[in-house]
C-alpha angles and dihedrals in degrees: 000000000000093000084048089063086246114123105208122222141204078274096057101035089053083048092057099041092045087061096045089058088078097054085053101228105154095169099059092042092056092049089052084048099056087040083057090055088043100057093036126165108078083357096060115117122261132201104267084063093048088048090049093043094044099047097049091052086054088053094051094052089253100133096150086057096047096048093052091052085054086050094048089044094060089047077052087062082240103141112219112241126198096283091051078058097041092054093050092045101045085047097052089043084059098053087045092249087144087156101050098045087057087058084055098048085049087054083049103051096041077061083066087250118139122208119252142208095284100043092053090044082048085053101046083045094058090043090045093058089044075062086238095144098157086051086050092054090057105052074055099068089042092053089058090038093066090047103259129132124221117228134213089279088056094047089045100057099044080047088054091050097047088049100055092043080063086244096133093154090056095046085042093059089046080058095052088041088054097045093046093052089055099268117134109202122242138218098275089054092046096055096043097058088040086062093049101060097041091060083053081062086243095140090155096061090038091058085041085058099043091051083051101047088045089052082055091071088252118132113220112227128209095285097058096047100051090041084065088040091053093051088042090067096038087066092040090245088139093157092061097041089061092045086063094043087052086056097050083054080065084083111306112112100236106235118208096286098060079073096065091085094062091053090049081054093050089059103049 
């Protein structure tokens, strides 16, 4: 930009690096970045920079890399807002830190912020994968307790963990709990318990469900049909499994496990 006569600015330099964070370069973010600290006065970075930087390292896994920016953005006299929480929290959930991302929510909250929607879902997610449903469930109540209301996102992921701990009542129940607070389930919900049900072997229930999911106006994508597919040959019910093949061919592009149902019929 300089050769070109323009003399970029914070602005230009968080646009930039705001578009680097989709090709996923952390290297070269975090070198702009630096470039940014060097130069410092109008080039300094701002929160919003820090908030960018921060939340793609979480993103990447780089969590090493994202504390010690925090840590760098207070010494900067930047002070962290909800979504620089958020970031750290939802990364560390991911890698099953649970304990660690609660360190970081009691830091949080001694700042006088409050977690949101998104940081308690990011917290029943990581539970969830650690296969900590109970737990999950808890975060769930404290969650209401505080007045807040969970949203689709929330349901569906307590939903996914019920489901692949093989508890469908109980996700069941969470289904019935999030429709009769208002909430229509999604895609996303649909196919998970889908999938659930189809790994219990109830196929029955799992096409009642798609029928159900497509007279809601919703439109199943590849994973929920050959999540049905999948179950379908489990059970040996080959005809029906081609039936549903025949309907992704509608204009859904088939992935690898569409295919499952050839090899069932190659078996009979």
């Amino acid at each position: 930009m300089p050769k070109l006569g323009c003399i970029p600015d914070v602005i230009s330099y968080n646009i930039l690096i705001k578009g680097l964070c989709s090709k996923g370069n952390t290297g070269f973010i975090l070198q702009l970045f630096f470039k940014m600290v060097k130069h410092g006065g109008e080039y300094e970075p701002c929160a919003i920079t820090y908030i960018t930087v921060i939340d793609e390292l979480c993103k990447a896994g780089e969590l090493t890399k994202a504390f010690g920016l925090y840590e760098q953005m207070y010494s900067a006299g930047v002070i962290p807002d909800t979504v620089t929480y958020s970031s750290l929290i939802n990364g560390l959930c991911k890698k099953g830190e649970i304990e660690k991302a609660k360190k970081v929510l009691r830091s949080m909250r001694s700042k006088g912020l409050e977690p949101d929607v998104v940081i308690y879902t990011n917290f029943i997610d990581g539970l969830c994968k650690k296969g900590e449903i109970e737990k999950a469930n808890k975060v769930l109540r404290d969650m209401v307790s505080k007045g807040l209301k969970p949203d689709v996102v929330t349901y569906s992921t307590l939903i996914d963990g019920l489901c692949k701990k093989g508890e469908i009542e109980k996700a069941n129940k969470v289904w019935h709990s999030m429709r009769s607070k208002g909430l229509e389930p999604n895609v996303v919900t649909y196919s998970t318990l889908i999938d659930g049900l189809c790994k219990k072997g109830e196929i029955e229930k799992a096409n009642k469900l798609l029928h159900r999911m497509i007279s809601k106006g919703l439109e199943p994508n590849v994973v929920t049909y050959t999540t049905l597919i999948d179950g379908l040959c489990k059970k040996g019910e080959t005809e029906k499994a081609k039936e549903l093949h025949d309907m992704i061919s509608k204009g859904h592009e088939p992935d690898g496990v569409t295919y499952l149902y050839r090899l069932a019929l190659q078996e009979k």
